[in-house]
C-alpha positions as CSV (number, residue, x, y, z in Angstrom):
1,X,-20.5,-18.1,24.4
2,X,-21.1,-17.6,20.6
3,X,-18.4,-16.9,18.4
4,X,-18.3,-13.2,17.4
5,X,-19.4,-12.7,13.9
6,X,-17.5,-10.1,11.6
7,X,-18.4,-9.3,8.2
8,X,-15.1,-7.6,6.4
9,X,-15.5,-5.8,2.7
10,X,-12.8,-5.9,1.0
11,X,-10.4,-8.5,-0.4
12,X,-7.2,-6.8,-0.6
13,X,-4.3,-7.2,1.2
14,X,-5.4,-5.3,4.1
15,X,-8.6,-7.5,4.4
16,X,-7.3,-10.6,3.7
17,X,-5.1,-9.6,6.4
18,X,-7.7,-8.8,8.9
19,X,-9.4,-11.9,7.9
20,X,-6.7,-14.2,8.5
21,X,-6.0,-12.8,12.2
22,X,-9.6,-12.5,13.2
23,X,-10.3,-16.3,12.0
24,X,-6.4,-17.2,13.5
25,X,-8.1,-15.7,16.9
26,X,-11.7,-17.4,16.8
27,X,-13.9,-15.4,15.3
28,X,-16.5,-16.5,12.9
29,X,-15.3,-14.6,9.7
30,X,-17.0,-13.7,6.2
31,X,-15.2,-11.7,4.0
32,X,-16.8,-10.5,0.7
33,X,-15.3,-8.7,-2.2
34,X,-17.0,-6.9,-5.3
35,X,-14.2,-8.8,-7.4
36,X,-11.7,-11.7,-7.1
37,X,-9.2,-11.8,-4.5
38,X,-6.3,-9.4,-4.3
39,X,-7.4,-8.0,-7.6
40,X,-7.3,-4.5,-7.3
41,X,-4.5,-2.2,-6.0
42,X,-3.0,-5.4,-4.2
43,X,-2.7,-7.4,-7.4
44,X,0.0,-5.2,-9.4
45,X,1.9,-2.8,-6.8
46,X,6.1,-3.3,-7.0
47,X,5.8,-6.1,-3.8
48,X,8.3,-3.9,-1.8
49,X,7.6,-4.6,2.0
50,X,9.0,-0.4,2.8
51,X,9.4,-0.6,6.8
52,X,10.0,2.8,7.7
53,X,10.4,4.8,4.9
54,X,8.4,7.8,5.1
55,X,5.1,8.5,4.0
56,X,4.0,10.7,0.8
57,X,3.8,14.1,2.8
58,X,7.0,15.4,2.7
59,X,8.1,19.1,2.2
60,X,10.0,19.0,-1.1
61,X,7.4,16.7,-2.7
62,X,4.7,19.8,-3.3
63,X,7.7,22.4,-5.0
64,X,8.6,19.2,-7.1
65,X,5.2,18.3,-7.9
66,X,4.0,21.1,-9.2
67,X,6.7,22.1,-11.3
68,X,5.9,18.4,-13.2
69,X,1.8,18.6,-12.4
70,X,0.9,18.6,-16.0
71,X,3.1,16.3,-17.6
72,X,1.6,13.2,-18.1
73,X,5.1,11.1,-18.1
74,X,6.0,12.9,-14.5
75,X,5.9,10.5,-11.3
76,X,2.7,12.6,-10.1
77,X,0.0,13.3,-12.8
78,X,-3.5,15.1,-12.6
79,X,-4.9,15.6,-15.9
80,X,-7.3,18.7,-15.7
81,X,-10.7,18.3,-14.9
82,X,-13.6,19.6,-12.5
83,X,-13.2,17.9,-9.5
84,X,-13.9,19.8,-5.8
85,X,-13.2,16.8,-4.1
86,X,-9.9,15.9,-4.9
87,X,-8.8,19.7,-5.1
88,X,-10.0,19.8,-1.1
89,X,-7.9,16.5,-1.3
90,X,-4.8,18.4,-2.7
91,X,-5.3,21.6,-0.8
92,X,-5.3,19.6,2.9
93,X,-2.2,17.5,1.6
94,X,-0.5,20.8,1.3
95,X,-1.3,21.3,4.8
96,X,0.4,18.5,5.7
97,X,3.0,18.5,3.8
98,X,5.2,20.1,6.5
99,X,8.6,18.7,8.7
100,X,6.5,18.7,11.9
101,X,3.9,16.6,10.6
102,X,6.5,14.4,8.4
103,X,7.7,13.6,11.9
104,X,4.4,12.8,13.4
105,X,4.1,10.8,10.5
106,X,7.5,8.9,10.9
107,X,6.6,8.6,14.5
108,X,3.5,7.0,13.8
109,X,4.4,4.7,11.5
110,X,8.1,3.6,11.8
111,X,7.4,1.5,15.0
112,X,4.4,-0.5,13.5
113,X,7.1,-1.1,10.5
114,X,9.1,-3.1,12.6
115,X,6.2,-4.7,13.9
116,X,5.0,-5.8,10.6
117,X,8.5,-7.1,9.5
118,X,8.8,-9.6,12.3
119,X,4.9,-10.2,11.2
120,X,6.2,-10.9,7.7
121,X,8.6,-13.5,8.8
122,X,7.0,-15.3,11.3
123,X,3.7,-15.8,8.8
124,X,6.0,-16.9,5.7
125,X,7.5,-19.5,8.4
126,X,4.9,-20.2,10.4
127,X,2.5,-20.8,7.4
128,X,4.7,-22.0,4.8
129,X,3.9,-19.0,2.2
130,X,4.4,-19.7,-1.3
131,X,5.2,-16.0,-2.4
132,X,8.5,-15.3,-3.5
133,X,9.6,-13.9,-0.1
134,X,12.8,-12.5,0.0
135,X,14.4,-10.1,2.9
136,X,17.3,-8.6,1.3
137,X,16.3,-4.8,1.6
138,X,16.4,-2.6,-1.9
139,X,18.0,-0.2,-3.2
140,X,17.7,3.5,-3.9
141,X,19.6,4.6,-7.0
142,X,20.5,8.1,-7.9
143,X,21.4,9.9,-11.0
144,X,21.6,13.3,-9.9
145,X,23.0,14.8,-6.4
146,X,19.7,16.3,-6.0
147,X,17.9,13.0,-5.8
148,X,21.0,11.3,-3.3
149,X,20.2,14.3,-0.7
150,X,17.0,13.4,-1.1
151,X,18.0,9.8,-0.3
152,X,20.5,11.0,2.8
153,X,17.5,13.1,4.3
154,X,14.9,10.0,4.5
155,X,17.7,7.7,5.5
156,X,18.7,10.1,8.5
157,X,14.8,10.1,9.2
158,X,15.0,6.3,9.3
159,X,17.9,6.3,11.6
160,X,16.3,8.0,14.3
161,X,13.3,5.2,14.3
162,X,15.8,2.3,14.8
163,X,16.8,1.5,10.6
164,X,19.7,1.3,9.5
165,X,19.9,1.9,5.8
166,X,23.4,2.6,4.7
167,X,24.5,5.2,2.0
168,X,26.4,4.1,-1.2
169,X,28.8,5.5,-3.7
170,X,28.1,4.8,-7.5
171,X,31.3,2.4,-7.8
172,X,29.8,0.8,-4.5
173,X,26.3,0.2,-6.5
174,X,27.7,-0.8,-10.0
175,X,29.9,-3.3,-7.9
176,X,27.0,-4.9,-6.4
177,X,24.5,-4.6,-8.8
178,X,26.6,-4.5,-12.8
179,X,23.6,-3.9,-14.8
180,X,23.2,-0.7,-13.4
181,X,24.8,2.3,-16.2
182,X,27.6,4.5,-16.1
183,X,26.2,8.0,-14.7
184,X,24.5,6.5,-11.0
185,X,26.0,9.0,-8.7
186,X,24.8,7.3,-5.3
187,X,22.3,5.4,-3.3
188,X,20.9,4.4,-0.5
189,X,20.9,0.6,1.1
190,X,17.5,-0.5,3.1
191,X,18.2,-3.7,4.8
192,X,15.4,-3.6,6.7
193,X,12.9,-4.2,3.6
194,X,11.9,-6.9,1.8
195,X,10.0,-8.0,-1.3
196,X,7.2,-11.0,-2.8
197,X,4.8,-11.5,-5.5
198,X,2.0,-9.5,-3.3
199,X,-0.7,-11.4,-5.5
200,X,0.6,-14.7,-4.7
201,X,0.9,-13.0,-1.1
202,X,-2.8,-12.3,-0.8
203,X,-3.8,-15.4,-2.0
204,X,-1.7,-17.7,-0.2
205,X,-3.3,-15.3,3.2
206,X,-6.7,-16.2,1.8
207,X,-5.9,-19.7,1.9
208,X,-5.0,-19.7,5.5
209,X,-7.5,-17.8,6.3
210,X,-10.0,-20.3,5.2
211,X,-8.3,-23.0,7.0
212,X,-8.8,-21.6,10.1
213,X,-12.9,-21.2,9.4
214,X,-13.2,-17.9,7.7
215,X,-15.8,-17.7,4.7
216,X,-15.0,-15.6,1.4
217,X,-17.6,-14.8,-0.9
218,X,-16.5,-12.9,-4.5
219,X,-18.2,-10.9,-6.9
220,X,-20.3,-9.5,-3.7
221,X,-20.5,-5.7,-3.1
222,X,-21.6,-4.5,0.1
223,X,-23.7,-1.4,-0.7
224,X,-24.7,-0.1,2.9
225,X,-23.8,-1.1,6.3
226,X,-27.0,-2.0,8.4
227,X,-27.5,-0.5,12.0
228,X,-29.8,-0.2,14.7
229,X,-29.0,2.7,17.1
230,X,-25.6,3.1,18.2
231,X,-24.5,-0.5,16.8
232,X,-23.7,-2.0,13.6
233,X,-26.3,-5.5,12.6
234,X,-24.2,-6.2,9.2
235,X,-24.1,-5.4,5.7
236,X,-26.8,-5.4,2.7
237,X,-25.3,-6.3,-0.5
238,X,-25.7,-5.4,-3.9
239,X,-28.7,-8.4,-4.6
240,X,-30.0,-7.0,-1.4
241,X,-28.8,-9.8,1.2
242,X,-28.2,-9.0,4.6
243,X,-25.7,-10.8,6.4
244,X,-25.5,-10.2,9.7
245,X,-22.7,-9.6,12.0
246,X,-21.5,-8.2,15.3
247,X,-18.8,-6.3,13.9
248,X,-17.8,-5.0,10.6
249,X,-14.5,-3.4,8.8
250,X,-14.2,-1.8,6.4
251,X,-11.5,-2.8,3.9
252,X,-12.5,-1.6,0.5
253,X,-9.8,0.8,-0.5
254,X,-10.5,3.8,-2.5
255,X,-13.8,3.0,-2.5
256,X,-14.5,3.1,1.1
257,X,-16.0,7.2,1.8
258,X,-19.6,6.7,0.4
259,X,-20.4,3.4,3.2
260,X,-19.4,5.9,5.8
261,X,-21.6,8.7,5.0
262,X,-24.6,7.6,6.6
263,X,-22.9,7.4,10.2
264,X,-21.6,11.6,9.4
265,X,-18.1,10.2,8.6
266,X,-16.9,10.8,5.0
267,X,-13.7,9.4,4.7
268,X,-11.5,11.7,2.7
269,X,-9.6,9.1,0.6
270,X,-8.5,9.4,-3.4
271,X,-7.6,6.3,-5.4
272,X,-3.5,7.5,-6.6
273,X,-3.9,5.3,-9.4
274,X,0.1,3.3,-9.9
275,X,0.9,1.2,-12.9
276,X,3.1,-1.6,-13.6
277,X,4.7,-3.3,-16.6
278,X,6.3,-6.8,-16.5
279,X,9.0,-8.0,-19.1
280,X,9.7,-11.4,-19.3
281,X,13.3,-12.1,-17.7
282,X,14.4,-12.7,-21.3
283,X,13.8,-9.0,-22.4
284,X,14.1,-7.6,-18.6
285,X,17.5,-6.2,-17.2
286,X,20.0,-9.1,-16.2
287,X,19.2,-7.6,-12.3
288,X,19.5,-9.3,-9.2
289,X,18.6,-6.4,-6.2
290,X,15.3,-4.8,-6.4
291,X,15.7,-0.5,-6.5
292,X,13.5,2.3,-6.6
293,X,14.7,4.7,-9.3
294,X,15.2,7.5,-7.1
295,X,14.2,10.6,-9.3
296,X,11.2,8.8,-11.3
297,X,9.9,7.1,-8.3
298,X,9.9,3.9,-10.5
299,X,10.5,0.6,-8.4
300,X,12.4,-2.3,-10.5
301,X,11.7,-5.7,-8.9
302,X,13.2,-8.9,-9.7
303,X,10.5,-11.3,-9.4
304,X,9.7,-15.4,-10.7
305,X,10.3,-15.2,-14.4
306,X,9.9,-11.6,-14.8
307,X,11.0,-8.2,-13.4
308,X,8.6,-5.6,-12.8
309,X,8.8,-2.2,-13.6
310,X,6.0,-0.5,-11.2
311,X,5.2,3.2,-9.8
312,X,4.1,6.7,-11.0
313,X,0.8,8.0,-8.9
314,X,-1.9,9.9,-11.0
315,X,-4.9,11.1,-9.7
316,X,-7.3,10.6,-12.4
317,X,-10.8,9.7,-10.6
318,X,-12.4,6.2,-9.7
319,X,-11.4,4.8,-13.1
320,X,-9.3,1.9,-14.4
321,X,-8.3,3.2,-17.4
322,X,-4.5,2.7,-18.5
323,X,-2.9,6.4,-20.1
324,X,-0.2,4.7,-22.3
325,X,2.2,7.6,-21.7
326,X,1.8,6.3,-17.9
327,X,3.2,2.4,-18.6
328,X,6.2,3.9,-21.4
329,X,7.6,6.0,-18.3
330,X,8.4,3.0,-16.6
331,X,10.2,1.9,-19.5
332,X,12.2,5.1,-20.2
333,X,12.6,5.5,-16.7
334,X,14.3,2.0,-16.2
335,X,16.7,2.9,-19.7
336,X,18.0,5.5,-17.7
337,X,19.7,3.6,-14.7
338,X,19.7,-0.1,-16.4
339,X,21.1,-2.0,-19.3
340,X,18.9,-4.4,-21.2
341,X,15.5,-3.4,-21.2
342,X,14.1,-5.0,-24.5
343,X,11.6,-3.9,-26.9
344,X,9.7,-7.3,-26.6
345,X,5.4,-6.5,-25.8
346,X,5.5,-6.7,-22.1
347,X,3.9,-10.2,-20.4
348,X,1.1,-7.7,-18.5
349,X,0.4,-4.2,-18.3
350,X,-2.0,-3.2,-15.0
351,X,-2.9,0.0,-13.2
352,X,-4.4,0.0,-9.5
353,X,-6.2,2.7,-7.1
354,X,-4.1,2.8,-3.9
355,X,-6.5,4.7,-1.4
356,X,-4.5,7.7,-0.5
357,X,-5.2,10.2,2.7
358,X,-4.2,13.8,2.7
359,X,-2.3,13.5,6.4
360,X,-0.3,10.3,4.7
361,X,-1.5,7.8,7.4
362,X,-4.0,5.2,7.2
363,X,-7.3,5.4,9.0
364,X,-7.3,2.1,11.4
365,X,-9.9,1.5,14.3
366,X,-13.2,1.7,15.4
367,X,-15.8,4.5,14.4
368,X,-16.7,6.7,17.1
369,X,-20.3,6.7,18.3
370,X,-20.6,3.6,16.6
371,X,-20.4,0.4,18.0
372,X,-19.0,-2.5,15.8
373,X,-17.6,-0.6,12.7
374,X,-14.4,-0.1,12.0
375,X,-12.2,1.1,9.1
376,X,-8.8,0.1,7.8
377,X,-7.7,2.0,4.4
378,X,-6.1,4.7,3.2
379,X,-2.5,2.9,3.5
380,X,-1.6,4.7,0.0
381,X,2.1,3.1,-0.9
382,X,2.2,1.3,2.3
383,X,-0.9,-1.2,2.1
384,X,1.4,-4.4,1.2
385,X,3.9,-3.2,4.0
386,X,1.2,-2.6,6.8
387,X,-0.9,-5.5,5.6
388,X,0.1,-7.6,8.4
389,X,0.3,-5.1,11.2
390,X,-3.5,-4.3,10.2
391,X,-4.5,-6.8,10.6
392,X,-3.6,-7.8,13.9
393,X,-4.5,-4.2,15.5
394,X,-8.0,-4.7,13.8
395,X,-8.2,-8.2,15.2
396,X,-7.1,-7.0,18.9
397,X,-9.7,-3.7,18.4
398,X,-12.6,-5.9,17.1
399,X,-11.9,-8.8,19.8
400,X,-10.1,-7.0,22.4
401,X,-11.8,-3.5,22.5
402,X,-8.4,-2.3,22.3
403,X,-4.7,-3.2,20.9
404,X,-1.7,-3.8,22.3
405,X,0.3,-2.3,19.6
406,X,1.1,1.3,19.0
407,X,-1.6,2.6,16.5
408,X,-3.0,5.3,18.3
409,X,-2.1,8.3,15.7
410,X,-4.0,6.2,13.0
411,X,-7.4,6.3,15.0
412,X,-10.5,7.3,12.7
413,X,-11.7,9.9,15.3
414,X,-9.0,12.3,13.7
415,X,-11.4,13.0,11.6
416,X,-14.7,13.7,13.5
């Protein structure tokens, strides 16, 4: 029997993922990418591995959002402009931005985050990843009561899905963590996290997916996917190649609605643009836990050489332009809850499109009425984290015809 060939766009972490199970499981694997490797969304994001922690849709996020909507230094920024699409985008989030769906949501996706942490391990053993990989959990660090109920409520949600993240005082944080200032009211322990270099991730997953047989081609962008009937035959390319396939996902992020139009599926996903600064260790906060900032969404991770300073979401269209106002939030953000943050020129500035959904859960599995496509995007904050478990539900679906793990609510045909 020949091996089953699958063609997969998109070399981000969630396709380099998919790549590296489908190859690990026999298939005969090409994966091509408009760019390099792990370059877009997956090649600056804060490496926080997040098991559990809840997606963007939750209540309090809309009153919050919209009293900051306009202010371009505010964790969630839309500059005004004519766009239909994005305000349907905003006005189904709204919909969903409800407690019963939050705990669909949280139902959804807190088992697969225990999946993906075992995942994590086993491949950073198994494969002997070079990536920084640590599993100490992070910390959430409050300045106000406000943002420490906040904290409480997500960490009760996580309770009830099997975490166990534990809430702190301000004398317990500053203890544990001195470079934090004076004025941290509280904060919130999640063991079950951890963090790497999610470049050097990607990568090193690229490696191993090449030594077990799979093909990556760069600076290739798929421009349709090819069919005859009910089933998929591949994917032309921009310098009109066909390579043919048996099966074919669909990885490429934000980008990923207009492949899917031809099959009557638009994929209703918006590229939440995030941002990160790094400062060199000698100009960076003398820190040794990574943290989320708890009321500026900013995540502070101590990394090789460097800490990064990484976070804000803007929704600014299909563009890769960097708002300065955007990277100096970071910094005032980190002044407020950390001592020694220099005035040195940062060693890189970078902003990414994470392809976000308006239900707050990634769109993994097959196409309906279409035999041999299947999608895996729209992982928002959560593509590093769910990387892994991706990957092996896409390899089971692809190989299988079905998966053995519990991805159900994240099917595609929730939106037909």
């Amino acid at each position: 029997m020949s091996e089953h060939r699958v063609v997969i766009a998109g070399g981000g972490v969630i396709g380099v993922c998919c790549a590296y199970f489908l190859s690990r499981a026999g298939a005969s694997v090409t994966l091509v990418d408009r760019d390099e490797i792990g370059r877009a969304a997956s090649y600056g994001n804060a490496g926080t591995i997040a098991a559990g922690h809840p997606p963007l849709n939750k209540p309090s996020r809309i009153h919050q959002s919209l009293k900051l909507l306009l202010d371009p230094k505010s964790p969630l920024y839309i500059p005004v402009r004519w766009d239909p699409a994005l305000a349907k985008w905003l006005w189904t989030f709204r919909k969903f931005s409800t407690a019963e769906h939050l705990s669909v949501s949280m139902g959804a996706l807190a088992p697969l985050g225990h999946v993906t942490l075992a995942l994590f391990d086993a491949l950073v053993e198994d494969e002997g990843l070079d990536c920084t990989y640590e599993r100490g959990g992070y910390y959430e660090i409050c300045r106000s009561e406000a943002g420490l109920e906040g904290g409480r409520r997500d960490a009760a949600m996580m309770k009830d899905h099997g975490y166990n993240p534990r809430v702190l005082s301000g004398a317990e944080l500053q203890e544990i963590e001195p470079a934090l200032l004076d004025g941290v009211v509280g904060g919130i322990h999640f063991p079950e996290a951890a963090t790497c270099d999610p470049h050097r991730f990607v990568t090193e997953m690229a490696d191993r997916a090449v030594a077990y047989g799979a093909r990556i081609q760069t600076g290739r962008a798929v421009v349709e996917i090819e069919s005859s009937g009910r089933s998929v035959g591949g994917v032309r390319l921009a310098d009109g190649e066909m390579l043919e396939a048996d099966s074919v996902v669909l990885a490429t992020g934000a980008y990923s609605h207009g492949l899917t139009e031809k099959f009557g599926l638009r994929l209703p996903v918006q590229g939440g643009k995030g941002y990160h600064r790094d400062l060199s260790s000698a100009d960076a906060p003398s820190m040794s836990i990574p943290c989320v900032l708890a009321e500026t969404s900013v995540f502070c991770t101590p990394l090789e050489g460097f800490t990064r300073l990484a976070g804000t979401l803007e929704f600014s269209g299909l563009n890769h332009e960097i708002r300065q106002g955007r990277l100096e939030q970071l910094t005032d953000a980190a002044r407020q809850y950390l001592n020694g943050v220099g005035d040195a020129p940062p060693r890189s500035e970078w902003c990414g499109l994470r392809p976000c959904t308006p239900d707050g859960m990634p769109y993994v599995g097959p196409v309906p009425g279409q035999d041999g496509l299947f999608i895996a995007t729209g992982h928002a904050m959560l593509g590093l984290t769910l990387g892994p478990v991706t990957g092996q539900i896409i390899s089971e679906q692809v190989l299988d015809g079905r998966t053995t793990l519990p991805a159900g609510a994240l099917g595609v045909e929730r939106l037909v």
